[in-house]
N, C-alpha and C positions, 0 to 999 in steps of 0.2 A: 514387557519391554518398553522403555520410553527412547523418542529420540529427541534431540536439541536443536533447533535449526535457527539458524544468524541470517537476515535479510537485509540487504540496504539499497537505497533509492536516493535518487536526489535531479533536480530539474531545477532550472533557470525558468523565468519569469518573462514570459513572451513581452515584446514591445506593446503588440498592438491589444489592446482590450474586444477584438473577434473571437475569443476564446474563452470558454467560463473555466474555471477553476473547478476541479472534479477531487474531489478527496477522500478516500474512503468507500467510493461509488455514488457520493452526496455531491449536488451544483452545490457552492459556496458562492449564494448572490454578493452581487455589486464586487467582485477580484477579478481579475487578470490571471488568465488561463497559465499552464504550465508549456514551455516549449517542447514537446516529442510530436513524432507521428502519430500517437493513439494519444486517449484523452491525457497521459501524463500523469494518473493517480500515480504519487509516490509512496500513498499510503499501501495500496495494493498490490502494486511493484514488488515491492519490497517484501510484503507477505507470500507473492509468488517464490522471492529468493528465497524465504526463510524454508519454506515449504516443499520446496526443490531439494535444498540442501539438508534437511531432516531424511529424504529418505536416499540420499548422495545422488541427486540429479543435477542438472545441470545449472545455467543462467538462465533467467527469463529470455536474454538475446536470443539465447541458441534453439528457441519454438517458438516462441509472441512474434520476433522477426517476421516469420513466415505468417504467421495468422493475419498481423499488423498489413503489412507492405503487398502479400498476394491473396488474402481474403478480405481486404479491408474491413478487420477486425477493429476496430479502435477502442470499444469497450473495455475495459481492463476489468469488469467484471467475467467477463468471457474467459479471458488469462486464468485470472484463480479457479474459475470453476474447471479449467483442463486440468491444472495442477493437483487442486485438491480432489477427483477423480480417481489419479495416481496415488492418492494416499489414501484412499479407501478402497481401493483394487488390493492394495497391500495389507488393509487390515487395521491401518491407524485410523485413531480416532482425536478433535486438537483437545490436549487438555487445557490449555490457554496458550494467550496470545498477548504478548508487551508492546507496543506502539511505541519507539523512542522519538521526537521530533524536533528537528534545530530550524527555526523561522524566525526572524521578526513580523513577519505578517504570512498569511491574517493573525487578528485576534479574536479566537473562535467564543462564541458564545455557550454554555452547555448546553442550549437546546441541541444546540449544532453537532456537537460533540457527541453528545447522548443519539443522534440521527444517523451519524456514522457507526460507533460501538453498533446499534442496532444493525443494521444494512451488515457490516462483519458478522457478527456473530449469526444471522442468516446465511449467508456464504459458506460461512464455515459448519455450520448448523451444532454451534455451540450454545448456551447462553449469555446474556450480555453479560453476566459479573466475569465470565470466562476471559472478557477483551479490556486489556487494561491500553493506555496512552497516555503517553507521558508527553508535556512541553518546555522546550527553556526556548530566550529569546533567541541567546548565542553572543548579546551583548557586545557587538558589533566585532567581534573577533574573526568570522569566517563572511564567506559571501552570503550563507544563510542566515549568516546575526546582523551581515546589513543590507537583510531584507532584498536579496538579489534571484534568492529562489527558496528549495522546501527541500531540506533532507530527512530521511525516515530509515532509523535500523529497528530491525524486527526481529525479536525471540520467541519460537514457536514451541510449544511442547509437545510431542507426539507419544499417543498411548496404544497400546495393542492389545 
């Protein structure tokens, strides 16, 4: 049995540079942190929805909420590991995972990139070919293409 799950994410670009940029579960030195209550991975966020939604769970809002605000969770590696618990209590296992991303900034290096896939596919305890990420600029069309924040849709494969 496989299931499909669609995940998406998206944060604004805090003012002040008090905040590192978290991507993936990766500091992305020398950026400007994302505006939420928890670190603001979008990239993970996201993978929480996909994740949730593959086995017809809920939004991240409706449990991070709580971890975030009265456990002062802010990790968002914490988030996916609740989630993907739930998908191995049921029996799935990920057969991969698609990264979609609309930014103008950053502009990731592959080390970087390659350090994130890694950190994922630990998470999820796949293999790194298993974790694909895609990027376009967004060429100045949305608030993501000029560079205002970071959106991330996420397609997850689930196997039993």
């Amino acid at each position: 049995m496989n299931r499909i799950g669609i995940g998406q994410d998206s944060h604004k670009f805090e003012r002040e540079r008090n905040k590192p940029l978290i991507l993936g579960g990766v500091k992305i030195p020398d950026e400007i942190g994302l505006l939420a209550s928890s670190d603001g991975d979008v990239f993970l966020h996201s993978i929480c929805n996909a994740l949730s939604s593959a086995i017809g769970g809920d939004s991240l809002g409706t449990w991070a909420d709580s971890m975030c605000l009265e456990k002062k969770v802010t990790d968002s590696k914490e988030y996916v590991n609740y989630i993907f618990q739930k998908v191995k209590k049921l029996g799935f296992i990920v057969g991969n995972i698609s990264i979609s991303v609309e930014a103008k900034r950053p502009r990731l290096p592959f080390k970087v990139i390659y350090e994130i896939k890694e950190q994922i596919s630990k998470l999820l305890e796949i293999n790194i070919d298993q974790v694909g990420i895609t990027f376009t600029s967004g060429d100045n069309l949305t608030a993501f293409g000029r560079g205002e924040g970071i959106q991330a849709i996420v397609i997850v494969n689930l196997l039993k």
